[in-house]
TIGU-319509 format. One record per residue (C-alpha): y, x, z; residue in three letters. Coordinates in pm, 1 decimal, always signed. Layout:
BEGIN
Y|X|Z|rest
Y|X|Z|Ala
...
This chain:
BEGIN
Y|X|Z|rest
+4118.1|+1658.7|+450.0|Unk
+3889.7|+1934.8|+617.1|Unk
+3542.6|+1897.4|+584.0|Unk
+3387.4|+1799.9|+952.6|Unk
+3206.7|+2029.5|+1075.6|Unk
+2905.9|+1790.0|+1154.1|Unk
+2900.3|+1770.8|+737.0|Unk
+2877.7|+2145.0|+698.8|Unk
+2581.0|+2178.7|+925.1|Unk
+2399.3|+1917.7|+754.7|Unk
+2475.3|+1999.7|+397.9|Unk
+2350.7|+2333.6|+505.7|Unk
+2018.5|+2137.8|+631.6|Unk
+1943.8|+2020.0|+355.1|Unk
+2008.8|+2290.0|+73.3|Unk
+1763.7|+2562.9|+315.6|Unk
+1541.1|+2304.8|+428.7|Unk
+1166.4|+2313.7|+320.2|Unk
+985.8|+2006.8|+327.5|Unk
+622.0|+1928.2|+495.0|Unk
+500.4|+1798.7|+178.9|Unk
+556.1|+2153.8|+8.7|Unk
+451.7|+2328.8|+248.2|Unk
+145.9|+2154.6|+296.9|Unk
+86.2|+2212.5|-69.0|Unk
+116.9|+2527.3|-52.4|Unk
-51.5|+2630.8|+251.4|Unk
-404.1|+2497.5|+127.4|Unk
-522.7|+2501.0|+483.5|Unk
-576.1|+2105.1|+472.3|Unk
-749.8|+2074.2|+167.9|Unk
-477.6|+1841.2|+37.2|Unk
-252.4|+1839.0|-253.7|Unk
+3.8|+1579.3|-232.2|Unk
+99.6|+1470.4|-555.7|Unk
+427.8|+1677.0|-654.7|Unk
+685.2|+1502.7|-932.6|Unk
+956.2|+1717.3|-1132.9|Unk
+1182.9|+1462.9|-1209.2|Unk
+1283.4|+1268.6|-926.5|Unk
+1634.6|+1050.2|-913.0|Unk
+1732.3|+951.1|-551.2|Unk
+1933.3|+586.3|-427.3|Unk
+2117.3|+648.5|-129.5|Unk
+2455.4|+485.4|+29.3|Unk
+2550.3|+321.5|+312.2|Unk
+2340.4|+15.7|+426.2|Unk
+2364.8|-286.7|+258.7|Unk
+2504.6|-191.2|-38.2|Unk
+2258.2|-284.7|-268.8|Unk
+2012.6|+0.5|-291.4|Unk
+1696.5|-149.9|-306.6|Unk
+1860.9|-410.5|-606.0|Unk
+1934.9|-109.4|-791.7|Unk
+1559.9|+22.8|-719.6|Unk
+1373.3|-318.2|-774.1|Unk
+1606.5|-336.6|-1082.0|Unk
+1495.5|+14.1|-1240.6|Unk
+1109.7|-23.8|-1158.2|Unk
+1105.7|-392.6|-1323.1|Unk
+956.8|-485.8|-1040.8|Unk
+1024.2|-672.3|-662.0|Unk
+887.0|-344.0|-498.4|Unk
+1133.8|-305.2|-176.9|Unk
+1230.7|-592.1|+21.5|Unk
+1584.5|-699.8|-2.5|Unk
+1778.4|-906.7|+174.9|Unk
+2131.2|-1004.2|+392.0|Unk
+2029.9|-785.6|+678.2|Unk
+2145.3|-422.8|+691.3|Unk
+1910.6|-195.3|+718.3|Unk
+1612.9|-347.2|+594.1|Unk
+1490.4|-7.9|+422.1|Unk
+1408.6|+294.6|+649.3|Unk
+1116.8|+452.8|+455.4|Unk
+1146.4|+663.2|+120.4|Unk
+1003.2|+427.1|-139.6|Unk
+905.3|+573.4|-462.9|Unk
+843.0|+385.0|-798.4|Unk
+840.9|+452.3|-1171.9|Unk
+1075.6|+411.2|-1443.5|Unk
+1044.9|+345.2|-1821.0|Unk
+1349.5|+390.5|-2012.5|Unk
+1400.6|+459.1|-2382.5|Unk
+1045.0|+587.1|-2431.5|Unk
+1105.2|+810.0|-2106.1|Unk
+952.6|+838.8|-1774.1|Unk
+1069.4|+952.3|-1437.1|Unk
+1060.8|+879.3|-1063.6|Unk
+1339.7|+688.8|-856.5|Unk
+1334.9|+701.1|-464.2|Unk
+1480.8|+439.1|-265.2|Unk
+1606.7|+555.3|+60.9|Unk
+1739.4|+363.4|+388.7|Unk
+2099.5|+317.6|+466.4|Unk
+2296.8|+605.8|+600.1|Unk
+2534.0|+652.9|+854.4|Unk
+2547.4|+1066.5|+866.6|Unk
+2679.5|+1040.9|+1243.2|Unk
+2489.2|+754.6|+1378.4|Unk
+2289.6|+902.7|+1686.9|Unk
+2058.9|+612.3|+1751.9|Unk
+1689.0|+701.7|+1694.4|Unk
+1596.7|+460.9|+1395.7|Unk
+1922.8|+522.0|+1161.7|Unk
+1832.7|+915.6|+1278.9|Unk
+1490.0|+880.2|+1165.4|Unk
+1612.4|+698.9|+813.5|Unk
+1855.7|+979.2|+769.2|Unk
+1567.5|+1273.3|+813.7|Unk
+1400.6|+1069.6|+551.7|Unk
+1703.5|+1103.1|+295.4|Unk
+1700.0|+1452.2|+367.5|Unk
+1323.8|+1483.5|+204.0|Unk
+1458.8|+1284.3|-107.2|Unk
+1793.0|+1508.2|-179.8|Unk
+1539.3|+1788.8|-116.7|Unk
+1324.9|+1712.8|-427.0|Unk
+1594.6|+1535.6|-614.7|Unk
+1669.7|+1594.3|-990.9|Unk
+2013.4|+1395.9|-940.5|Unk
+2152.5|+1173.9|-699.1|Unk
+2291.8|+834.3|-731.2|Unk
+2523.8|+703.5|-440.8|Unk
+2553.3|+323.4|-404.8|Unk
+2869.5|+184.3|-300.3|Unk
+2992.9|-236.6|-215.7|Unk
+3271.4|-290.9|-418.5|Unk
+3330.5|-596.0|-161.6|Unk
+3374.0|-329.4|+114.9|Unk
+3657.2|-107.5|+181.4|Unk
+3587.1|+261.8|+152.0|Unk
+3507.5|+438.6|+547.0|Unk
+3518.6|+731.6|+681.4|Unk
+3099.2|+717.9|+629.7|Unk
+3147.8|+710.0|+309.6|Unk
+3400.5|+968.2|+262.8|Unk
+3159.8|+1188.2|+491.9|Unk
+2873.5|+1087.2|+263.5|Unk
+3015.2|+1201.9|-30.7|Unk
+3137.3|+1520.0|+70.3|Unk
+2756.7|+1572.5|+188.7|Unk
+2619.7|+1487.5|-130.7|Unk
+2887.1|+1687.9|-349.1|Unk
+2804.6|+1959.5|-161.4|Unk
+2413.8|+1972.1|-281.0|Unk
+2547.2|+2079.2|-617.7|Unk
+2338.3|+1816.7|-782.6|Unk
+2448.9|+1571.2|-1059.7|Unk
+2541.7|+1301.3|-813.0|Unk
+2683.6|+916.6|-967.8|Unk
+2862.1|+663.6|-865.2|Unk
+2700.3|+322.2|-868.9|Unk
+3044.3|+62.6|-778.1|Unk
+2793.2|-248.6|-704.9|Unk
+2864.0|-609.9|-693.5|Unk
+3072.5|-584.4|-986.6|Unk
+2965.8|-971.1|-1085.5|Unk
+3189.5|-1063.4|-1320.7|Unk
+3412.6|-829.0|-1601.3|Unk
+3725.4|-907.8|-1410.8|Unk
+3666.7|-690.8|-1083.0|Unk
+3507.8|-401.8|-1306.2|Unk
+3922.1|-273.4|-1281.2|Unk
+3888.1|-267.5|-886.3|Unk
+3625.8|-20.9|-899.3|Unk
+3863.5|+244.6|-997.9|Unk
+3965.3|+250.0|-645.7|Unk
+3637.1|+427.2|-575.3|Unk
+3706.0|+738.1|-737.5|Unk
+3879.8|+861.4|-419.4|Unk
+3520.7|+963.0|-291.8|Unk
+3560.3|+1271.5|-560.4|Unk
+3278.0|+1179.1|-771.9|Unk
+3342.3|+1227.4|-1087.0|Unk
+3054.7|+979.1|-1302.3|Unk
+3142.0|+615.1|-1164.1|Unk
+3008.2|+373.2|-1322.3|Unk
+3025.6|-14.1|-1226.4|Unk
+2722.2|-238.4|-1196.4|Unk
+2549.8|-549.8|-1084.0|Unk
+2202.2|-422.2|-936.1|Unk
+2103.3|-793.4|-899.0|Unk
+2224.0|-925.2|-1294.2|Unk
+2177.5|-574.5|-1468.5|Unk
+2489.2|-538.9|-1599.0|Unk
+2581.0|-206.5|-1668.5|Unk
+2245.8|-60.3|-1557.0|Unk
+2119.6|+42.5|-1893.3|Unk
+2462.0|+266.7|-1873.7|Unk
+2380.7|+443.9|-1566.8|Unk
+1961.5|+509.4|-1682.6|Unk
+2135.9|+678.7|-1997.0|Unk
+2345.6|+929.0|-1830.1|Unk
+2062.1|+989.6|-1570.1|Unk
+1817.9|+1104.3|-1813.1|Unk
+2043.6|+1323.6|-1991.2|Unk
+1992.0|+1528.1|-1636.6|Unk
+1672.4|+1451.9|-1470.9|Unk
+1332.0|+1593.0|-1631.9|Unk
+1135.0|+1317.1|-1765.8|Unk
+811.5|+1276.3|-1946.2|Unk
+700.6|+1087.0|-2258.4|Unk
+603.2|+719.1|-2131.3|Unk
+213.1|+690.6|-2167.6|Unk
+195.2|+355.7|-2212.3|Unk
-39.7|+308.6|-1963.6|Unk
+223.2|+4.8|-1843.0|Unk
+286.1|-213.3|-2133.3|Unk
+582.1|-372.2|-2058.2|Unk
+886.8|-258.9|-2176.5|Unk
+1144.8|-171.6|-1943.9|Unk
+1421.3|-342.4|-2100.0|Unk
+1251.3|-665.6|-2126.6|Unk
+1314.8|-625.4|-1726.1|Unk
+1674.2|-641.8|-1714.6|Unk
+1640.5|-979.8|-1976.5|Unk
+1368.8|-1182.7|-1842.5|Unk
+1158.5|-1207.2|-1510.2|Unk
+757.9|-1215.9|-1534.3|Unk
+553.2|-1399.3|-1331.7|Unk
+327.5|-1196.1|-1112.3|Unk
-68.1|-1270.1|-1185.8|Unk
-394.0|-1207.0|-930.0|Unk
-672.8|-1139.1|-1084.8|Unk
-905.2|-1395.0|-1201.3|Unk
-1181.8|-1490.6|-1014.7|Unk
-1505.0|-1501.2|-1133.6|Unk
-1647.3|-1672.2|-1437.6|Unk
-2000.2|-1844.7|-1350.7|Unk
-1999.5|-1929.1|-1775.2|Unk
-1944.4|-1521.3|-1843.4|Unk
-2257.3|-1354.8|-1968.1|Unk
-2421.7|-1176.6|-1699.4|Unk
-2425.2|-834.1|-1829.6|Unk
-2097.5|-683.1|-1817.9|Unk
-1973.3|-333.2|-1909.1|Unk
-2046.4|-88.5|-1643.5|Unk
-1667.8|+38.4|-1463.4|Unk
-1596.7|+456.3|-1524.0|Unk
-1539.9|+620.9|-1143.6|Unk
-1151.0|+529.7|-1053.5|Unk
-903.1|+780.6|-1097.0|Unk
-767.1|+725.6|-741.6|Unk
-915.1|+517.1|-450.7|Unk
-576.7|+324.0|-311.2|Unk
-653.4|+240.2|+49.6|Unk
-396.3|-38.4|+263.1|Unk
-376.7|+68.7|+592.4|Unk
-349.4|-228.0|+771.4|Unk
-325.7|-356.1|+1152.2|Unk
-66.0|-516.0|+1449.8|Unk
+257.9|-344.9|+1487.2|Unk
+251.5|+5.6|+1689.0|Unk
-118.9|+72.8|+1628.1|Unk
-53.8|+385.0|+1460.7|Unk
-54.0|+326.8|+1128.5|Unk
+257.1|+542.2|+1032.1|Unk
+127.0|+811.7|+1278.5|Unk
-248.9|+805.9|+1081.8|Unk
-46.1|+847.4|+695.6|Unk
+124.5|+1098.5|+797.4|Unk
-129.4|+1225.7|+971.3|Unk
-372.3|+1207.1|+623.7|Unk
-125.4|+1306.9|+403.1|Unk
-10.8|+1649.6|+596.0|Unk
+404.9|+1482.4|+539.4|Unk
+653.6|+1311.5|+777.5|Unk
+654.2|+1064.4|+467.3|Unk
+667.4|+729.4|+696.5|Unk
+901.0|+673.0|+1024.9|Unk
+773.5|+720.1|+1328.9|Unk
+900.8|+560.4|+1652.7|Unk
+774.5|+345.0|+1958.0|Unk
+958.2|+64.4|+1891.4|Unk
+707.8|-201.0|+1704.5|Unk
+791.2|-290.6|+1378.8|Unk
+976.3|+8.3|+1229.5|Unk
+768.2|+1.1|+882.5|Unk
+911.8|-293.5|+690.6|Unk
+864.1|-167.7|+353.1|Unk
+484.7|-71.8|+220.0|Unk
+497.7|+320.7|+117.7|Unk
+264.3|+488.5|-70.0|Unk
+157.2|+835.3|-99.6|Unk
-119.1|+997.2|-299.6|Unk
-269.6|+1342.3|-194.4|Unk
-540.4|+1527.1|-331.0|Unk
-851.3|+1609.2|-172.4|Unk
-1202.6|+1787.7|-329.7|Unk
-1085.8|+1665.6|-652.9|Unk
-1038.8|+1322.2|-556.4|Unk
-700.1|+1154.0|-562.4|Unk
-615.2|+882.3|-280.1|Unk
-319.5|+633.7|-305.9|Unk
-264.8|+547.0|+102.6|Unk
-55.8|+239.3|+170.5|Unk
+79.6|+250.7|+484.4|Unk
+189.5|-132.9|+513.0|Unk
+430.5|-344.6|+805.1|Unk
+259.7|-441.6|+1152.9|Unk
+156.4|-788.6|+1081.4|Unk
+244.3|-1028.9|+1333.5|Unk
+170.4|-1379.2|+1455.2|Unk
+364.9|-1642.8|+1240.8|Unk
+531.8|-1784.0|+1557.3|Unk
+681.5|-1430.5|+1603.2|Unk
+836.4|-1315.1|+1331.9|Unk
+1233.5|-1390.2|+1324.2|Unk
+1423.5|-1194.4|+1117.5|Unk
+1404.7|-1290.9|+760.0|Unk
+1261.5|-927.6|+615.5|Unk
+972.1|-914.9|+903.6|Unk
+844.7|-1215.7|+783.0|Unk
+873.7|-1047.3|+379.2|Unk
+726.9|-749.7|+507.6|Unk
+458.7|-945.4|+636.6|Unk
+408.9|-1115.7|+288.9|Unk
+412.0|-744.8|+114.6|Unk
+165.8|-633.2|+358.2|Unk
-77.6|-885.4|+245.0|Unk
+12.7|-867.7|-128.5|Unk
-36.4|-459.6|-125.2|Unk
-376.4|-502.0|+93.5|Unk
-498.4|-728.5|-214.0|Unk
-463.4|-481.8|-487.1|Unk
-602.1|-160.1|-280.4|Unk
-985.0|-112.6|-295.7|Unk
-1052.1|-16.0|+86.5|Unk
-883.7|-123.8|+358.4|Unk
-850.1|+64.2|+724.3|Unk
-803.4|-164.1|+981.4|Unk
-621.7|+0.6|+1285.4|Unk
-723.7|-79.2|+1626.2|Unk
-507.3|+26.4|+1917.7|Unk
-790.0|+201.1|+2196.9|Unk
-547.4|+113.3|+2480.5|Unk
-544.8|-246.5|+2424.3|Unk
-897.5|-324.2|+2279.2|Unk
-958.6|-590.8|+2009.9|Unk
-764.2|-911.3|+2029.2|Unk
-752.8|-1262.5|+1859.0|Unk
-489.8|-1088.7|+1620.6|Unk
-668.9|-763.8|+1509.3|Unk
-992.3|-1053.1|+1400.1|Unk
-757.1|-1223.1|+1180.5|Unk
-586.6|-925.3|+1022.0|Unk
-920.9|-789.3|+952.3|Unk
-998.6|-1103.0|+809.4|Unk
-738.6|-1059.5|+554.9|Unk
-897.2|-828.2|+431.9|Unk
-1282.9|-953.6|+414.4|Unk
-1098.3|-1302.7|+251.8|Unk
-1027.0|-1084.5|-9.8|Unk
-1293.1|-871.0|-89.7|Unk
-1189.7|-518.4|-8.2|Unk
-1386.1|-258.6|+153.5|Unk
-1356.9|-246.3|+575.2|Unk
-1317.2|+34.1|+783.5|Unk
-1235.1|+2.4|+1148.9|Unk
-998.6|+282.7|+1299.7|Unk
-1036.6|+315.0|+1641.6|Unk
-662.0|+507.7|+1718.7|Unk
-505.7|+633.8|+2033.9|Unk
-862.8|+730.5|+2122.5|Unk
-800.1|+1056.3|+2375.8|Unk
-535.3|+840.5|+2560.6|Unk
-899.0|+680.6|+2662.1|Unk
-1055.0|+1017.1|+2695.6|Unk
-970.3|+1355.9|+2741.3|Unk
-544.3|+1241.3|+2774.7|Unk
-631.2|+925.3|+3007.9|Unk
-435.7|+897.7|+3300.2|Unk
-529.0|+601.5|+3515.6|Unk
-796.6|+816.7|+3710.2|Unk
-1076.9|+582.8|+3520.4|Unk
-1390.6|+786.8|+3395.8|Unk
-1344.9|+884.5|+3010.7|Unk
-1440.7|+574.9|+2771.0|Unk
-1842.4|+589.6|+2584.3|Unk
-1757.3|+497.3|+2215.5|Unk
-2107.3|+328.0|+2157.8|Unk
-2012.3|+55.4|+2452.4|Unk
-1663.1|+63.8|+2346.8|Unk
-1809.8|+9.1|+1969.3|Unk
-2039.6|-270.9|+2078.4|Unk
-1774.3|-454.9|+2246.2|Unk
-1553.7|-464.2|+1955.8|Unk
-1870.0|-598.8|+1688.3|Unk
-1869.2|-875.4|+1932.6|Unk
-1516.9|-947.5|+1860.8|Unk
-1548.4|-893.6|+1476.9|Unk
-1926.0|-1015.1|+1417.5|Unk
-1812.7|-1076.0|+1065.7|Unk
-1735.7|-678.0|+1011.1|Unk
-2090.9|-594.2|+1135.8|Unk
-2135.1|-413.1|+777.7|Unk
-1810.6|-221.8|+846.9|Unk
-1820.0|+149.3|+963.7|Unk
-1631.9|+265.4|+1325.1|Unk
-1451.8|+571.4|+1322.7|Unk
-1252.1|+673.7|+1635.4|Unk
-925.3|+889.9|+1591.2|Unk
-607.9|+995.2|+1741.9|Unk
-405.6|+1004.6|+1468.0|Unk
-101.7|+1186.1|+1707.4|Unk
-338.9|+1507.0|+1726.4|Unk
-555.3|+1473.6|+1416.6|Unk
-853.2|+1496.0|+1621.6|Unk
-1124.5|+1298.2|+1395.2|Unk
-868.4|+1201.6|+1110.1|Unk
-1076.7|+1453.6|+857.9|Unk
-1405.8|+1185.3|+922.7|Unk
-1182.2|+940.8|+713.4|Unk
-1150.0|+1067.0|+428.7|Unk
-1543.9|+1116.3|+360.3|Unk
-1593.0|+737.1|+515.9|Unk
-1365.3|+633.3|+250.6|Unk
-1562.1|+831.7|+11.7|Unk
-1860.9|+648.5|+72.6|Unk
-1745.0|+323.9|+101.1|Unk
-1587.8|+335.4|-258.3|Unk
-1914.1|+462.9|-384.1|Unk
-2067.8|+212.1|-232.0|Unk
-1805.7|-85.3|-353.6|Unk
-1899.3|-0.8|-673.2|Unk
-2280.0|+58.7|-671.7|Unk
-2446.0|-161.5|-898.4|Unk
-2809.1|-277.7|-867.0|Unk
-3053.1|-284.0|-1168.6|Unk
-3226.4|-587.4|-1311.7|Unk
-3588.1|-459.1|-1252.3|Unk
-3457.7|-334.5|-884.5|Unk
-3313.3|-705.0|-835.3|Unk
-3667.1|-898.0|-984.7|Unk
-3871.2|-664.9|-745.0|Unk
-3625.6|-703.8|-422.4|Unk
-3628.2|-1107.4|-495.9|Unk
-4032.2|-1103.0|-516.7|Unk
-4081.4|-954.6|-182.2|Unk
-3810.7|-1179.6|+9.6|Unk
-3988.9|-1538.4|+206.3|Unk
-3647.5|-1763.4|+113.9|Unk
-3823.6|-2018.8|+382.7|Unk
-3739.6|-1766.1|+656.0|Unk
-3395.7|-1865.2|+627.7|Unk
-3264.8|-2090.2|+920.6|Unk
-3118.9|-2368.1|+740.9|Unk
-3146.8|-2734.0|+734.5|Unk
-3392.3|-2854.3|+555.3|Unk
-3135.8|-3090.3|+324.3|Unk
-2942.1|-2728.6|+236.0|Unk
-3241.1|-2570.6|+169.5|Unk
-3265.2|-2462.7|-262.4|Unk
-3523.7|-2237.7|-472.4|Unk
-3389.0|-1931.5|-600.4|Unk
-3541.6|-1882.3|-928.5|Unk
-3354.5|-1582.7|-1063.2|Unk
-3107.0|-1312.4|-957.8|Unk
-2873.0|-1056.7|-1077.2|Unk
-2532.2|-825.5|-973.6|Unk
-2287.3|-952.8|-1221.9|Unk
-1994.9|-791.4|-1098.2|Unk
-1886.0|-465.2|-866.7|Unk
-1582.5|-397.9|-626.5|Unk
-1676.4|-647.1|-459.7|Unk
-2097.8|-646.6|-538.9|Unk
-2112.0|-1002.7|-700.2|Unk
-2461.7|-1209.7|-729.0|Unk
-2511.2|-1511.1|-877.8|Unk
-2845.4|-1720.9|-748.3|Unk
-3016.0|-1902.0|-987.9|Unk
-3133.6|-2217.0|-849.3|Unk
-3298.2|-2532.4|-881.9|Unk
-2983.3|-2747.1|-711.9|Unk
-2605.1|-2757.1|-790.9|Unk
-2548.8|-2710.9|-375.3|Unk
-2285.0|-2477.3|-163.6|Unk
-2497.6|-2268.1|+19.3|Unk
-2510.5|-2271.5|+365.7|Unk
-2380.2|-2034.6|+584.3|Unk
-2713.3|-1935.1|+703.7|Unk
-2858.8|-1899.0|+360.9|Unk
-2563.8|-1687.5|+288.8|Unk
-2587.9|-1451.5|+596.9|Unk
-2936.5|-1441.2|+569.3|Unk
-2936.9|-1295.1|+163.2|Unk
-2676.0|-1069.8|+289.8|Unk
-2891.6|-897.6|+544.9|Unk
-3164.8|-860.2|+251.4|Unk
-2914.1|-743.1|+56.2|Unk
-2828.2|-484.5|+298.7|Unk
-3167.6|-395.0|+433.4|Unk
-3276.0|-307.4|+49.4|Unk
-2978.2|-175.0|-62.5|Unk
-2688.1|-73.7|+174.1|Unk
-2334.3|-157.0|+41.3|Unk
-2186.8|+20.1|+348.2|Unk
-1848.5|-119.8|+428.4|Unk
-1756.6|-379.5|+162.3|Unk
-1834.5|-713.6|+144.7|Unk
-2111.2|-914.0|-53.3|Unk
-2011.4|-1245.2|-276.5|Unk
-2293.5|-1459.8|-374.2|Unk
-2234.1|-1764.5|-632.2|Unk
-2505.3|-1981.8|-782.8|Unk
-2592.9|-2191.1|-1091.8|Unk
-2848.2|-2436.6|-1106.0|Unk
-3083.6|-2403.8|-1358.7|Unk
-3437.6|-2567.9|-1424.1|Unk
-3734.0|-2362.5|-1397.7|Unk
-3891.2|-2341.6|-1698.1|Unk
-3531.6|-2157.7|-1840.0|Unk
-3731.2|-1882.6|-1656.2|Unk
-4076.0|-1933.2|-1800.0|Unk
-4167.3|-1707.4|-2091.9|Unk
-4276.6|-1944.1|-2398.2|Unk
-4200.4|-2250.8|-2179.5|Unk
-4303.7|-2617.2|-2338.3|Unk
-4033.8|-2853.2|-2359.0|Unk
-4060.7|-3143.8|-2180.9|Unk
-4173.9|-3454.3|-2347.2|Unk
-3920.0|-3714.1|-2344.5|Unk
């Protein structure tokens, strides 16, 4: 059979095609440098086939979302893999249909196109449950005609019986098949051999310290991060500067948040499209900017509970809030047009629940400006700011940047708020500093009942990212609210902390702990 001519035009595509990642790395006009990997393998095949299985099953980790709904992927998803004391990168792309002309599967297929640009090798994913189509067929003859090492994953082979059936598949023309079970392993350790005889890979540094095949044996259970321990000494070893600052870009679907990463990054690297809810999986992408790396996280619209249906809105929901805990600043995106609701408050408060640094994002701010078309007068951002701290009164230590993330008008203000927000996440405040700043603070100031009220006799910073006090006082109390709010403010006054939020925590201790050369008490 004659290749289609549809096939011919893309093939050709792709093989010319330059990509806006490279091209922003080589222009230098931005000032980025998005991080650039040599050995790159990339998943692609039909949709529901098992792709992100196979991805989730080389990275040893859950990192796409997977489920019984095609389609769940549309974004390029990058991870890591360890195998045999070798490193390289694996890309999981969204199902393709090479002639589907509706505007998501369109979008999901531009974004293959980036990851059989910087592809090592290719690995095509096919149901062994399924007949072979004529998208497959199609497929195939696109990929073949790369002239990359391309391989056949035959998934779904569960059991040693059916591993005969997927002979069948060799009809495609490619010529390394090899049958697996993405979701048991078997026959995955196969495949990673012959891939790194032909993609570039690099000595594993250790830096994770699990071995990849312990991942196709057993399943670990994920751990947070302990919280604090009051019983810890209070000095603690002061943190080296981080080698990247990994931001979560949070917010309610169709806010912008795809728009603004791509925007940052100088790449097309997330799907863009009207229709709400087109980022399911979080994507990551780290650029480069006066020497200082940033991991962005562009994460899923986060919805009401009542209105998420479809099983893999409601995981991308959970991801969202997983990835938000383990970045150190978050932006929280506000659509302009629509103002602050009950929903943007709780998202933000995601975020404050869990201690990472707060920036609002004001987007889609010239469709209130210069691009507004009801005939109203152009918006003032101080009102417009005021109006929103009365909706978030608990973000009143956040910074308010407005952007329009479509034009890149204001975007370059982000990247030095982030700056100086991580800076200040991980300022830490001096003993002396702390014994001078407590000495010139009137505790009875503070509006609180008088059965709440408690004598600070002592106080430190015993932690950073978040700032962590501890009180030293005379009762084993919670503090009260007020209390709180009001050290805070002190806190602030003295000492900034722009952008991230304060924990205080108290022990009770008796005075005299405090007294040089105390007496003891008599008994």
């Amino acid at each position: 059979m004659d290749t289609p001519p549809s096939v011919d035009k893309r093939a050709a595509g792709l093989k010319a095609r330059s990509t806006p990642a490279r091209e922003c790395a080589e222009s230098g006009d931005t000032g980025l440098k998005t991080k650039q990997q040599s050995g790159v393998l990339a998943i692609v095949g039909r949709p529901n086939v098992g792709k992100s299985t196979l991805f989730n099953r080389m990275v040893g980790r859950r990192r796409a979302i997977v489920g019984d709904e095609p389609g769940i992927t549309r974004d390029r998803l990058y991870g890591s893999v360890n195998w045999a004391g070798r490193r390289f990168r694996v890309v999981d792309t969204g199902g393709i249909i090479p002639e589907d002309k509706e505007l998501i599967p369109t979008e999901i297929f531009k974004q293959a196109r980036f990851a059989f640009d910087e592809a090592a090798a290719i690995v095509m994913v096919v149901d062994l449950r399924t007949e072979l189509a004529a998208p497959d067929l199609e497929l195939a003859r696109l990929l073949i005609r790369l002239g990359k090492p391309l391989f056949l994953a035959v998934n779904k082979v569960d059991a040693p019986h059916l591993a005969a059936a997927a002979e069948n598949f060799r009809t495609l023309g490619i010529k390394e098949l090899y049958p697996i079970s993405a979701e048991h392993g078997d026959g995955v350790a196969e495949l990673l051999e012959a891939v790194i005889k032909v993609v570039p890979t690099e000595a594993d540094s250790g830096e994770d310290d699990r071995t990849h095949e312990q991942h196709f044996l057993v399943k670990k259970p994920a751990t947070q991060g302990d919280d604090f321990d009051e019983d810890a000494e209070v000095e603690h070893e002061e943190p080296g500067p981080p080698a990247e600052i990994k931001v979560a870009i949070i917010g309610r679907p169709n806010v912008g948040k795809s728009t603004l990463i791509n925007a940052l990054t100088g790449t097309s690297r997330a799907i863009v499209s009207p229709i709400a809810g087109t980022t399911r999986d979080a994507i990551d992408e780290v650029v480069e900017k006066d020497g200082q790396k940033y991991r962005f996280i562009d994460t899923a619209g986060i919805r009401r509970k009542g209105k998420t249906n479809l099983m893999a809105e409601k995981l991308s929901v959970v991801m969202a809030r997983k990835h938000l805990e383990s970045a150190d600043v978050a932006l929280v995106l506000i659509d302009a047009t629509e103002g602050v609701s009950a929903l943007d408050a709780n998202i933000a408060g995601y975020a404050h629940e869990a201690g990472r640094s707060v920036i609002v994002v004001v987007n889609k701010w010239d469709l209130m400006t210069t691009a507004r078309t009801d005939g109203k007068p152009p918006a003032d951002n101080k009102i417009y700011e005021e109006q929103l701290r009365r909706t978030l009164k608990f973000l009143d230590f956040a910074p308010v940047l407005f952007v329009s993330a479509a034009s890149g008008k204001g975007v370059a203000r982000v990247f030095d708020t982030i700056q100086k927000v991580s800076a200040e996440r991980r300022k830490r405040i001096g003993t002396g500093e702390m014994n001078r700043f407590l000495r010139k603070i009137d505790f009875e100031r503070a509006p609180v009942p008088a059965k709440n009220k408690v004598k600070v006799f002592y106080m430190t910073q015993a932690a950073v990212a978040p700032p962590t006090f501890i009180l030293f006082t005379d009762r084993d109390v919670k503090l009260h609210f007020s209390f709180v709010r009001f050290v805070e403010n002190q806190i602030r006054e003295s000492f900034g902390f722009l952008g991230t939020p304060i924990w205080l925590k108290t022990r009770a201790r008796k005075r005299r702990e405090f007294v040089p050369n105390a007496k003891p008490e008599k008994k």
